[in-house]
Backbone as XML, in Angstrom:
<?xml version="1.0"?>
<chain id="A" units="angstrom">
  <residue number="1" name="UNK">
    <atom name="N" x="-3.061" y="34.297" z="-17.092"/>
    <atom name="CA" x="-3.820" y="33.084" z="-16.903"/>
    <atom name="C" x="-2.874" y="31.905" z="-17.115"/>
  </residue>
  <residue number="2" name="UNK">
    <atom name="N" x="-3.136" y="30.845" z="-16.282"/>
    <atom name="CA" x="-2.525" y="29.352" z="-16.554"/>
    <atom name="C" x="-3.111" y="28.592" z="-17.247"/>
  </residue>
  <residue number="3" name="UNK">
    <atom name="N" x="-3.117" y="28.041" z="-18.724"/>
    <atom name="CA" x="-3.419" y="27.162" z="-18.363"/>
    <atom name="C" x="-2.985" y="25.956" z="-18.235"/>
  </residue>
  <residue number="4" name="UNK">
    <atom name="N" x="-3.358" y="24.819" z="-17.341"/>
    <atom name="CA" x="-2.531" y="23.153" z="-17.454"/>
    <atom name="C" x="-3.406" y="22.404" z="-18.090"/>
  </residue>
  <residue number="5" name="UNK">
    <atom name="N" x="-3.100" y="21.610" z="-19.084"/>
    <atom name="CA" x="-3.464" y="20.337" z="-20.127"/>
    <atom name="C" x="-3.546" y="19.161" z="-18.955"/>
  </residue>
  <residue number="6" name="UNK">
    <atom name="N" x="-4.095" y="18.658" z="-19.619"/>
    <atom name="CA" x="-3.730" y="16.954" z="-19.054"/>
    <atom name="C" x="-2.610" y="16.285" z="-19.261"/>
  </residue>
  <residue number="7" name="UNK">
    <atom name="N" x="-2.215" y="16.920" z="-20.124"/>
    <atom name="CA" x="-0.281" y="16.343" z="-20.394"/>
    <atom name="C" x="0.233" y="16.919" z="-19.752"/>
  </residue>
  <residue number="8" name="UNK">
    <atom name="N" x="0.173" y="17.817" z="-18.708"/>
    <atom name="CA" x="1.052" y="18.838" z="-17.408"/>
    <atom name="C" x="1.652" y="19.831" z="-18.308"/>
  </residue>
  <residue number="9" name="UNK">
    <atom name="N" x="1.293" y="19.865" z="-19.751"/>
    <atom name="CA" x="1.705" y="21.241" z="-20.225"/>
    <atom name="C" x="1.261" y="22.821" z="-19.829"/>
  </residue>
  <residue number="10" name="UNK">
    <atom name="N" x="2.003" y="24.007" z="-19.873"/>
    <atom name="CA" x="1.544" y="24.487" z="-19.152"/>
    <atom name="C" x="2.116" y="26.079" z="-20.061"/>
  </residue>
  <residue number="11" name="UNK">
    <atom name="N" x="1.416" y="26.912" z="-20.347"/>
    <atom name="CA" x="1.215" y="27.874" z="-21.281"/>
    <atom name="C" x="0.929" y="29.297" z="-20.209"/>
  </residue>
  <residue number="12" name="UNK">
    <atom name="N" x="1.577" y="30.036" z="-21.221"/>
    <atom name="CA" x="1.474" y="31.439" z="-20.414"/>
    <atom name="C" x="1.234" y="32.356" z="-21.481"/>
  </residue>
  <residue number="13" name="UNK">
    <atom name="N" x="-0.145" y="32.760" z="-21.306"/>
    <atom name="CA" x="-1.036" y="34.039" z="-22.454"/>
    <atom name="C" x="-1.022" y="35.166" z="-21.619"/>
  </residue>
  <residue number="14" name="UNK">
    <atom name="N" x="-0.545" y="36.289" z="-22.359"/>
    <atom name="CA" x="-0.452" y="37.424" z="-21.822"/>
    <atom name="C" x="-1.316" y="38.187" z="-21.207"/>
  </residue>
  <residue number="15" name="UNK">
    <atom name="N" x="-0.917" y="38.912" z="-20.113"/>
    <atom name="CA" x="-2.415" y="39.842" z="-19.561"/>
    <atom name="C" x="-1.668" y="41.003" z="-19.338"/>
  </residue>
  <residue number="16" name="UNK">
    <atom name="N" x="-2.875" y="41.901" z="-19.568"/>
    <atom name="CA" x="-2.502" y="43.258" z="-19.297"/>
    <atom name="C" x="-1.971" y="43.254" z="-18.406"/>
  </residue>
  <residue number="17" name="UNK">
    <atom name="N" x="-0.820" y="44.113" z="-17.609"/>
    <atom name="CA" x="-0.171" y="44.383" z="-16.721"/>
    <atom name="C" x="-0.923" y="44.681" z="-15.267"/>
  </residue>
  <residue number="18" name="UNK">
    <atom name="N" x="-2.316" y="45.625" z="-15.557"/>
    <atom name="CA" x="-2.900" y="45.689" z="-14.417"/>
    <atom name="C" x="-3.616" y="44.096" z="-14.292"/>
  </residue>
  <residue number="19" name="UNK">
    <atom name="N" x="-3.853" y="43.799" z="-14.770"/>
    <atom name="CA" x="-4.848" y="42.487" z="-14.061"/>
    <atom name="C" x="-3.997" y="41.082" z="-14.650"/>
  </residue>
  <residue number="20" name="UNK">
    <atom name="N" x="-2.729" y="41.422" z="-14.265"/>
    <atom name="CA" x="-1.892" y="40.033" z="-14.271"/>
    <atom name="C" x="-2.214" y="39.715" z="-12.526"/>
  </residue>
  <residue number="21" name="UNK">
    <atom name="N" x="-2.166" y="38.185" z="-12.533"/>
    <atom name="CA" x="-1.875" y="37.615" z="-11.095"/>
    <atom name="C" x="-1.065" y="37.381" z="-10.195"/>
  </residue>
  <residue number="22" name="UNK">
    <atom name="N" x="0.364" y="38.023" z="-11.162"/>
    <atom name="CA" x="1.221" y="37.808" z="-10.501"/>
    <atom name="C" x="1.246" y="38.056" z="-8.416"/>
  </residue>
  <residue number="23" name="UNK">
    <atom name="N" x="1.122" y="37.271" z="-7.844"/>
    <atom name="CA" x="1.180" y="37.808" z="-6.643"/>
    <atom name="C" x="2.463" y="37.891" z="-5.948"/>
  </residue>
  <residue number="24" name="UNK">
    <atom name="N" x="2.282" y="39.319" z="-5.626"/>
    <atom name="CA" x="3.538" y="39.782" z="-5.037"/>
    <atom name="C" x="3.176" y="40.513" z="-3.523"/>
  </residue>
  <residue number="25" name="UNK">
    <atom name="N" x="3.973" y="40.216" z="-2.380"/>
    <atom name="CA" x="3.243" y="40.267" z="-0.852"/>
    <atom name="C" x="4.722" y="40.637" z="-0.239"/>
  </residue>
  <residue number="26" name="UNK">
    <atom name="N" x="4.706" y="41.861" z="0.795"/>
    <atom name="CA" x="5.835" y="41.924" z="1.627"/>
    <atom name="C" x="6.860" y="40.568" z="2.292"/>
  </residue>
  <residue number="27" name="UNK">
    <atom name="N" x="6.428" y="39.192" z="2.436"/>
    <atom name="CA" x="7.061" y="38.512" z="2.877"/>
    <atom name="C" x="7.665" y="37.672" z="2.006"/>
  </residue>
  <residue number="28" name="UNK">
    <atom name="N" x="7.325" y="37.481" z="0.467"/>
    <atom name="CA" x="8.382" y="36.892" z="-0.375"/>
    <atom name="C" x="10.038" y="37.978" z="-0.627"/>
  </residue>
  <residue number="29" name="UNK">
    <atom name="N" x="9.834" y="38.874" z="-0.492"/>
    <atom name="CA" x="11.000" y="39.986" z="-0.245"/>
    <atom name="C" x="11.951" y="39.219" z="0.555"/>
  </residue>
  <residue number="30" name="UNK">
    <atom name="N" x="11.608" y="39.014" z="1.481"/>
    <atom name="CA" x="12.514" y="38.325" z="2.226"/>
    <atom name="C" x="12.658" y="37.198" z="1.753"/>
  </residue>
  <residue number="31" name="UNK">
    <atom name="N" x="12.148" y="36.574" z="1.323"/>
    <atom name="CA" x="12.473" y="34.717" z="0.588"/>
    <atom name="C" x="13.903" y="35.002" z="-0.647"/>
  </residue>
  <residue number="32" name="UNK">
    <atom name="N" x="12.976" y="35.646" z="-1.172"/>
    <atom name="CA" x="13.763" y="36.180" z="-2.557"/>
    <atom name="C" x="15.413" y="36.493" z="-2.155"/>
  </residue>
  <residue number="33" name="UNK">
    <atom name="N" x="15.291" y="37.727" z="-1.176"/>
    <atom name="CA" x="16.566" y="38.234" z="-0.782"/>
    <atom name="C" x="17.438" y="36.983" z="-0.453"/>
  </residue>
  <residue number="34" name="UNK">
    <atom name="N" x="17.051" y="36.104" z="0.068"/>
    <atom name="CA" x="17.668" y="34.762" z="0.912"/>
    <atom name="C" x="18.144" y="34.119" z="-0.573"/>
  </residue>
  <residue number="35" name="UNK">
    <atom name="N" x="17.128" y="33.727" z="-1.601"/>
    <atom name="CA" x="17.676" y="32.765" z="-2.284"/>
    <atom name="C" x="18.694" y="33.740" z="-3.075"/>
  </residue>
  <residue number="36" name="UNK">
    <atom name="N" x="18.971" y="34.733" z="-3.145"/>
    <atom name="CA" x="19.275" y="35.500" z="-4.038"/>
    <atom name="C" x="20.657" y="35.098" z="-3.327"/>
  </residue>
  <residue number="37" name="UNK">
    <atom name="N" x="20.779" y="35.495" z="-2.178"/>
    <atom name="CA" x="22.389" y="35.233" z="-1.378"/>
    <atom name="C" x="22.585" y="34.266" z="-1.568"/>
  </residue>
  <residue number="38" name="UNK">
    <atom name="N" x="22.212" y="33.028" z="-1.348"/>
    <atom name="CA" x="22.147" y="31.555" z="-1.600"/>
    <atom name="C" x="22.962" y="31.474" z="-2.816"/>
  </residue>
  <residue number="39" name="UNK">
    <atom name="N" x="22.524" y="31.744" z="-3.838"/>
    <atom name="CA" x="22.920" y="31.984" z="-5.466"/>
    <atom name="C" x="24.386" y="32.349" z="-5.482"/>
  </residue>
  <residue number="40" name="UNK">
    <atom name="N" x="24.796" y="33.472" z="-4.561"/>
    <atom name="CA" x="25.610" y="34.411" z="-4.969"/>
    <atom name="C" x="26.748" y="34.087" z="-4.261"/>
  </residue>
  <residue number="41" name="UNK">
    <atom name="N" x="26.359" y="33.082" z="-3.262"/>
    <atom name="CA" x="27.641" y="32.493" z="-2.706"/>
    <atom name="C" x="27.671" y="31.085" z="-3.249"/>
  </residue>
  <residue number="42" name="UNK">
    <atom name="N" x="27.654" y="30.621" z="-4.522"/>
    <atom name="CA" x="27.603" y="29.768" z="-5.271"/>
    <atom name="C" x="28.266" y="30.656" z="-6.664"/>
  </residue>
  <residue number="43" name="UNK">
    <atom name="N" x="28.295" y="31.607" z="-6.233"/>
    <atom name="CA" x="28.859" y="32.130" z="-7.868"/>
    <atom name="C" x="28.017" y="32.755" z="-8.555"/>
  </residue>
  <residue number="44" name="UNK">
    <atom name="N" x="26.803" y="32.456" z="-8.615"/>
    <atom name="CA" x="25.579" y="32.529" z="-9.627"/>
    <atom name="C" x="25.197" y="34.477" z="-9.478"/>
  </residue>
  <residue number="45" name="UNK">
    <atom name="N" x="24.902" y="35.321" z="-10.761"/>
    <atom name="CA" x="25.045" y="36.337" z="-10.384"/>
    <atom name="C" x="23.778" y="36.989" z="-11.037"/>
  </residue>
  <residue number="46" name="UNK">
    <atom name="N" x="23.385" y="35.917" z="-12.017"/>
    <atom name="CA" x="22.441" y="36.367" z="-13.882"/>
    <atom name="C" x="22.272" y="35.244" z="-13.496"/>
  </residue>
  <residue number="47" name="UNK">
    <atom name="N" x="21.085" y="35.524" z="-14.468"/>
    <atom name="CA" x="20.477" y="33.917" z="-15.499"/>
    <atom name="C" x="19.143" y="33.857" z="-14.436"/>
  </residue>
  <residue number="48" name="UNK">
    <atom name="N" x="18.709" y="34.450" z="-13.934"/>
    <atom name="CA" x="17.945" y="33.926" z="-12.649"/>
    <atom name="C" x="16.538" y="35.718" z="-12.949"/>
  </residue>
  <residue number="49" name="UNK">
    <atom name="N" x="15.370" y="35.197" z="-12.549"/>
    <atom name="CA" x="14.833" y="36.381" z="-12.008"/>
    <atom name="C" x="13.827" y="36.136" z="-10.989"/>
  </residue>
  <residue number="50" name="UNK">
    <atom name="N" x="13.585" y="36.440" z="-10.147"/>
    <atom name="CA" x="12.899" y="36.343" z="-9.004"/>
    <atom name="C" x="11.649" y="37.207" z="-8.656"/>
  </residue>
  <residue number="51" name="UNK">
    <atom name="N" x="10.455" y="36.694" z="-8.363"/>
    <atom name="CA" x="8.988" y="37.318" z="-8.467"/>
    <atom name="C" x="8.510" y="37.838" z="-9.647"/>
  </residue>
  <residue number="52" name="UNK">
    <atom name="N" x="9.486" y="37.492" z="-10.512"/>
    <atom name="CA" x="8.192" y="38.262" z="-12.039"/>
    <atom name="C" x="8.837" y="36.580" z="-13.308"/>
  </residue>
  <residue number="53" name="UNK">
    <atom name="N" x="8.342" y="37.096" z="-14.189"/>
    <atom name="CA" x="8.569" y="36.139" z="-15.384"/>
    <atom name="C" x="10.139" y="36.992" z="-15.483"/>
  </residue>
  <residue number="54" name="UNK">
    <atom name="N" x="11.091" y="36.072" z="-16.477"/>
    <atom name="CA" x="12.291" y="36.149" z="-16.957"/>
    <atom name="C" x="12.891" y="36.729" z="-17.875"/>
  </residue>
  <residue number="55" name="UNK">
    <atom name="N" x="13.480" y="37.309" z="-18.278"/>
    <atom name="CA" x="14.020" y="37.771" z="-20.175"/>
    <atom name="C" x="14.376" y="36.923" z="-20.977"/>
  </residue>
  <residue number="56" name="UNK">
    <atom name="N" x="15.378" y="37.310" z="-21.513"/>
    <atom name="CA" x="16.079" y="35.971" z="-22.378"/>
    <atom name="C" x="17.046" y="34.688" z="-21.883"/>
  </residue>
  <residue number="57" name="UNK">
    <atom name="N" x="16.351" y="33.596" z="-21.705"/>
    <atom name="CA" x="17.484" y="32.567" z="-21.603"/>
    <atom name="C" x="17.273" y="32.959" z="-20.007"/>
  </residue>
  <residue number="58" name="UNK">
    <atom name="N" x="16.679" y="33.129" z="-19.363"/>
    <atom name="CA" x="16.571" y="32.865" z="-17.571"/>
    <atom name="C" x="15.984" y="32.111" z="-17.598"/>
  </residue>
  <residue number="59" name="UNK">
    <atom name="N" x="16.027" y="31.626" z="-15.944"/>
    <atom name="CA" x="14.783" y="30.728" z="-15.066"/>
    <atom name="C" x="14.180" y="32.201" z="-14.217"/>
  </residue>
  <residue number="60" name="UNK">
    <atom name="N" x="13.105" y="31.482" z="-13.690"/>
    <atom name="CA" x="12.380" y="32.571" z="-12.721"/>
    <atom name="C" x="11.777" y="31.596" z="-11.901"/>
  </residue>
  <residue number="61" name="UNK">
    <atom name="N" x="11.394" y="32.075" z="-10.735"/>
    <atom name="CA" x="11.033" y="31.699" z="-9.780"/>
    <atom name="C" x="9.447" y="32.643" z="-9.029"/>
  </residue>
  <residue number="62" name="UNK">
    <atom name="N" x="8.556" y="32.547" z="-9.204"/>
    <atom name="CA" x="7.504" y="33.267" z="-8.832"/>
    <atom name="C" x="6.079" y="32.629" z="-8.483"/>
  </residue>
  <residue number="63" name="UNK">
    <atom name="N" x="5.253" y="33.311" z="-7.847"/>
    <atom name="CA" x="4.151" y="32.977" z="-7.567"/>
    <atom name="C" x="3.080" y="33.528" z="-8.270"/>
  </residue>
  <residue number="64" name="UNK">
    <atom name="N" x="2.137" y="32.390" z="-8.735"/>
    <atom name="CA" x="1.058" y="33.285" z="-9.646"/>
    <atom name="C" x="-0.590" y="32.035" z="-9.075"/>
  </residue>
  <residue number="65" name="UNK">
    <atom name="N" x="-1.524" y="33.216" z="-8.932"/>
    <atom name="CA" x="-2.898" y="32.336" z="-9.299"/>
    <atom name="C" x="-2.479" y="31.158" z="-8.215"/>
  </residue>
  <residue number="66" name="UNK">
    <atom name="N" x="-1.886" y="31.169" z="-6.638"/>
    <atom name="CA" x="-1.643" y="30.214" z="-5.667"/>
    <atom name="C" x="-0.984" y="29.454" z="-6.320"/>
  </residue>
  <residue number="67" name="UNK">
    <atom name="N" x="0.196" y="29.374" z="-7.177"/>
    <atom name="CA" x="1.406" y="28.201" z="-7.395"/>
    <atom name="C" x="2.106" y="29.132" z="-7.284"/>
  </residue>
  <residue number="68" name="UNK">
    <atom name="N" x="3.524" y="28.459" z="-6.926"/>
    <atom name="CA" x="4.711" y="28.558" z="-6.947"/>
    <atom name="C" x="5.157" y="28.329" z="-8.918"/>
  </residue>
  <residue number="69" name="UNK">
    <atom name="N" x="5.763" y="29.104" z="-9.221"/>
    <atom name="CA" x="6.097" y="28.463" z="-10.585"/>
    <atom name="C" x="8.023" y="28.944" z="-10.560"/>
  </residue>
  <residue number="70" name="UNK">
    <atom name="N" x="8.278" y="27.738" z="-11.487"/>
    <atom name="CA" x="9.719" y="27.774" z="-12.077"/>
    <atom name="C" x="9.432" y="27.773" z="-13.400"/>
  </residue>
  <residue number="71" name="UNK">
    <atom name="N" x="10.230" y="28.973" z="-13.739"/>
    <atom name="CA" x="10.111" y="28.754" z="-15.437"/>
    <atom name="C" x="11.335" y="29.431" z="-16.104"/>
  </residue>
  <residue number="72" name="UNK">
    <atom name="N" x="11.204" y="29.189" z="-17.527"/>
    <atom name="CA" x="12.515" y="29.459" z="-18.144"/>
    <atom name="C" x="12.232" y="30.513" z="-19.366"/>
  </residue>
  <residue number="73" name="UNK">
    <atom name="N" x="12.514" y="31.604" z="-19.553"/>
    <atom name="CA" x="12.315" y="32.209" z="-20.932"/>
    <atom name="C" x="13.421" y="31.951" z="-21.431"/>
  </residue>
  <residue number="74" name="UNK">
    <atom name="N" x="12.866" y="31.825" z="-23.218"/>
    <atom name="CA" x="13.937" y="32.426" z="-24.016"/>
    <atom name="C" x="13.461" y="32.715" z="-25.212"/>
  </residue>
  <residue number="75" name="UNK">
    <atom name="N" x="13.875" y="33.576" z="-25.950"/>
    <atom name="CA" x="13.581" y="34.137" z="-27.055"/>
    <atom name="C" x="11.805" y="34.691" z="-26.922"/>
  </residue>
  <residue number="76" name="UNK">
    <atom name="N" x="11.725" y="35.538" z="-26.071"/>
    <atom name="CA" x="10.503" y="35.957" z="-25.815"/>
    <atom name="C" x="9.053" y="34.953" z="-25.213"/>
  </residue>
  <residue number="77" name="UNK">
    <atom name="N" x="9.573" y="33.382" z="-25.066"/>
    <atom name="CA" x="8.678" y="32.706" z="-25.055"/>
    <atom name="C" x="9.243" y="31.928" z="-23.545"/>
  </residue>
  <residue number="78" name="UNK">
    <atom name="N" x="7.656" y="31.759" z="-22.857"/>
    <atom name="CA" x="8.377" y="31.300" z="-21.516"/>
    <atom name="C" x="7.411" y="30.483" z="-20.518"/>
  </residue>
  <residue number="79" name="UNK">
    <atom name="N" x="8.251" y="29.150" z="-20.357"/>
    <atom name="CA" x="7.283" y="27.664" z="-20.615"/>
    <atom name="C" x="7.734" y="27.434" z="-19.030"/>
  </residue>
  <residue number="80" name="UNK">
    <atom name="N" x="6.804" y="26.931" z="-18.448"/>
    <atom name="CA" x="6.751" y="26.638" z="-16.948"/>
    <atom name="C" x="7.736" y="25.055" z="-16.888"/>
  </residue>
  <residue number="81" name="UNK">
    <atom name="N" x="8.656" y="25.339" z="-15.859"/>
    <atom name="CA" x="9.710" y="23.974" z="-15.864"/>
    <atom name="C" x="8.713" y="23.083" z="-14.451"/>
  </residue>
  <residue number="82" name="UNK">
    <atom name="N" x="7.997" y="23.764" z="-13.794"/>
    <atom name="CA" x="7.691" y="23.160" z="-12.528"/>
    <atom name="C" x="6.801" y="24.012" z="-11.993"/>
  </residue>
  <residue number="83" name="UNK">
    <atom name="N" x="5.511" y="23.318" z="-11.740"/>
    <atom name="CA" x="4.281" y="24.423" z="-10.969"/>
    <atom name="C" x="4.358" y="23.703" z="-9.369"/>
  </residue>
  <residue number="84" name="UNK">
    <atom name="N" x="4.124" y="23.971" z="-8.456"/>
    <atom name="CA" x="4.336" y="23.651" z="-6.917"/>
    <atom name="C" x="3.205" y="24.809" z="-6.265"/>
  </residue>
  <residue number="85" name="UNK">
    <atom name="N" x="2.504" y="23.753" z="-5.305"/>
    <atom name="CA" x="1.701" y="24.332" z="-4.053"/>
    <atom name="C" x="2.009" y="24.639" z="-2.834"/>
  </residue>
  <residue number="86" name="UNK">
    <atom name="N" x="3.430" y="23.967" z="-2.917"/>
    <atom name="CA" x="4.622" y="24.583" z="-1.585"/>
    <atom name="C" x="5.901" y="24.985" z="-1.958"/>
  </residue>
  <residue number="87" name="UNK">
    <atom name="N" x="6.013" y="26.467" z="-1.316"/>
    <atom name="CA" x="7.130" y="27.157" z="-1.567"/>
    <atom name="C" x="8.216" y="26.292" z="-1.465"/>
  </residue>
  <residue number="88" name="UNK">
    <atom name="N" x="8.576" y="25.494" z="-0.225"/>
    <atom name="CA" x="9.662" y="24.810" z="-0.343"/>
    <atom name="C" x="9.980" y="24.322" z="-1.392"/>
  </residue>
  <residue number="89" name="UNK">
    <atom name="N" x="9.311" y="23.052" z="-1.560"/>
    <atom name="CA" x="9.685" y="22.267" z="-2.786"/>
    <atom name="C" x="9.911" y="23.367" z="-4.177"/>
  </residue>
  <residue number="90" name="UNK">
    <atom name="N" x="9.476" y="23.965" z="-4.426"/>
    <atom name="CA" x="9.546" y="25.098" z="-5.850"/>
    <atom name="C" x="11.037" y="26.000" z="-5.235"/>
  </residue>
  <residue number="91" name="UNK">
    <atom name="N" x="11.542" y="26.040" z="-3.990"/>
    <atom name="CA" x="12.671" y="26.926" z="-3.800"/>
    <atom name="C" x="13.930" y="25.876" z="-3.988"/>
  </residue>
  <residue number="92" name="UNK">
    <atom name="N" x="13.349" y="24.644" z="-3.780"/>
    <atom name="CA" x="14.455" y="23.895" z="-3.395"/>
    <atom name="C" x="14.341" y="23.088" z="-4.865"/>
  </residue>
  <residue number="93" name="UNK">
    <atom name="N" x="13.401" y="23.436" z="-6.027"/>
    <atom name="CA" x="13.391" y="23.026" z="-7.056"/>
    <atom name="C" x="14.552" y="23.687" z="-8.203"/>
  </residue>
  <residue number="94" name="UNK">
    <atom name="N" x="14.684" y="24.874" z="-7.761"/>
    <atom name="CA" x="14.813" y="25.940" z="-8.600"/>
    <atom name="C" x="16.513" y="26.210" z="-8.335"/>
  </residue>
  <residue number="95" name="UNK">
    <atom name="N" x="16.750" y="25.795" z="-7.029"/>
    <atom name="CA" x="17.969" y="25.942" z="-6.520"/>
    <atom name="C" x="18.507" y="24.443" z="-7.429"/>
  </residue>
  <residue number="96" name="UNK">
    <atom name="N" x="18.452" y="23.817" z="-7.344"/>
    <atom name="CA" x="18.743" y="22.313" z="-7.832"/>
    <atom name="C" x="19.095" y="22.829" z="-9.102"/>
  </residue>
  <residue number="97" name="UNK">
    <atom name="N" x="18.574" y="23.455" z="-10.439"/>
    <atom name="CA" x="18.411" y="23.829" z="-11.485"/>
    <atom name="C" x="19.701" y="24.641" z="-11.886"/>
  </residue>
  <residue number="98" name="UNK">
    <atom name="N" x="19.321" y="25.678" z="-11.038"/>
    <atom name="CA" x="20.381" y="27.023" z="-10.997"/>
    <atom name="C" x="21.853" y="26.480" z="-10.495"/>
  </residue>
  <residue number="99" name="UNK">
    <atom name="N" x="21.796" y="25.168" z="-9.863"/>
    <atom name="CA" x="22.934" y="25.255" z="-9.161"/>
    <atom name="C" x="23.585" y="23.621" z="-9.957"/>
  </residue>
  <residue number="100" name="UNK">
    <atom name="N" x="22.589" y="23.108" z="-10.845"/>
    <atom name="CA" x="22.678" y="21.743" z="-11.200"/>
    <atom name="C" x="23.428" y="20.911" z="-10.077"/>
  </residue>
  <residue number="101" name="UNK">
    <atom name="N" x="22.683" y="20.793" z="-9.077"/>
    <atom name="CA" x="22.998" y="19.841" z="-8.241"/>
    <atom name="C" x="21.652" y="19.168" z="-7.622"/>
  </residue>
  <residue number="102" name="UNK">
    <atom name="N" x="21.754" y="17.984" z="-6.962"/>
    <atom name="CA" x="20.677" y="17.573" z="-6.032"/>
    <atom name="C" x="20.589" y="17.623" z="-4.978"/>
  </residue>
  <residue number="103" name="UNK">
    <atom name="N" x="21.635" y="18.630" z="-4.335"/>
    <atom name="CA" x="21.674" y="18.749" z="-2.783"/>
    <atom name="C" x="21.224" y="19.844" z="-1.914"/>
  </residue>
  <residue number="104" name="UNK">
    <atom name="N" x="20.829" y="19.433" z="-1.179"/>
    <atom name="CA" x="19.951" y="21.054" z="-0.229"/>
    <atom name="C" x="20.724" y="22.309" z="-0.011"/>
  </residue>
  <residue number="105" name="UNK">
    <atom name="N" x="20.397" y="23.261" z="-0.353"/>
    <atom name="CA" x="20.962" y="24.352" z="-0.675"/>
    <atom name="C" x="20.507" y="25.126" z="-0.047"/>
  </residue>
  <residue number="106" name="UNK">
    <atom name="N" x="19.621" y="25.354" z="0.531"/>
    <atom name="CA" x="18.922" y="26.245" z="1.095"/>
    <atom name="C" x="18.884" y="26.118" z="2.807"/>
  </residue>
  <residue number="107" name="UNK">
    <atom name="N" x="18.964" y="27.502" z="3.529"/>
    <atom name="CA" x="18.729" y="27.154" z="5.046"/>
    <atom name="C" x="17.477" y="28.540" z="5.533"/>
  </residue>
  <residue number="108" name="UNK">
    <atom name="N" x="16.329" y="27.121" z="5.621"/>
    <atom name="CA" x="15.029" y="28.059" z="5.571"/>
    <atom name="C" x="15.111" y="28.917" z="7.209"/>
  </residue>
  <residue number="109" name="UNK">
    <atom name="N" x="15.592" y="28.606" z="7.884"/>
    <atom name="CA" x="15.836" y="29.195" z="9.311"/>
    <atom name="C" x="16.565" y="30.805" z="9.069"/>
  </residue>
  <residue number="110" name="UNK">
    <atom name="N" x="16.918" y="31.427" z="7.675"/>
    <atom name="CA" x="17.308" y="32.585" z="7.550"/>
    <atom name="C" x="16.054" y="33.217" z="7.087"/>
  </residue>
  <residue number="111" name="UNK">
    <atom name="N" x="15.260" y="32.422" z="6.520"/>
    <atom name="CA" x="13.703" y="33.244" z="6.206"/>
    <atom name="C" x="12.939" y="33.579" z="7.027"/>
  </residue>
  <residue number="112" name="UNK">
    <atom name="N" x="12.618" y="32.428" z="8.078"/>
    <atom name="CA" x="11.834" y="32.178" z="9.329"/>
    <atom name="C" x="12.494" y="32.863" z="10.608"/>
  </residue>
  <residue number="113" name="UNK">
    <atom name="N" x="13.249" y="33.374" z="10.896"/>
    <atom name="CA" x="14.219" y="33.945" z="12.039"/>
    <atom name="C" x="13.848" y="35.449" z="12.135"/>
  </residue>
</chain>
């Protein structure tokens, strides 16, 4: 479950494994795979997890309950950096992060092709 405050805080309470929301669908596979290359020709190899929540000291990148979420674990605890209703912006959020830069990183024509 999410929930968001009115302060845009944003909390993550555990759910059983079967009836988590995580949504996971044959065509983020391919998103994932893309940003994953993206990453890796930047150097970036760790620190990152893609479609689920994170371990220690990652970001993640996933979809839950129709958002896009960026978030960061560490030390077992793991606080949403950015919720988004469009994949773009949350891919091109997350890349910015991972890559500490502000420049477009991404070429969505390898997803869409």
């Amino acid at each position: 479950m999410i929930e968001i405050k009115l302060e845009l805080d944003m909390y993550f309470h555990p759910i059983a494994e079967e009836k988590d929301l995580i949504e996971k669908d044959s065509s983020q596979d391919k998103l994932f795979s893309e940003v994953k290359k993206s990453l890796e020709r930047h150097g970036i190899k760790s620190g990152y997890t893609l479609g689920c929540f994170g371990d220690h000291e990652t970001y993640g990148l996933f979809k839950r309950s129709g958002y896009w979420i960026v978030s960061f674990s560490e030390r077992g605890k793991t606080e949403g950096v950015g919720i988004f209703t469009d994949v773009h912006n949350a891919v091109e959020f997350f890349l910015c992060i991972m890559l500490e830069s502000n420049e477009d990183h991404f070429d969505w024509r390898s997803v869409f092709d």
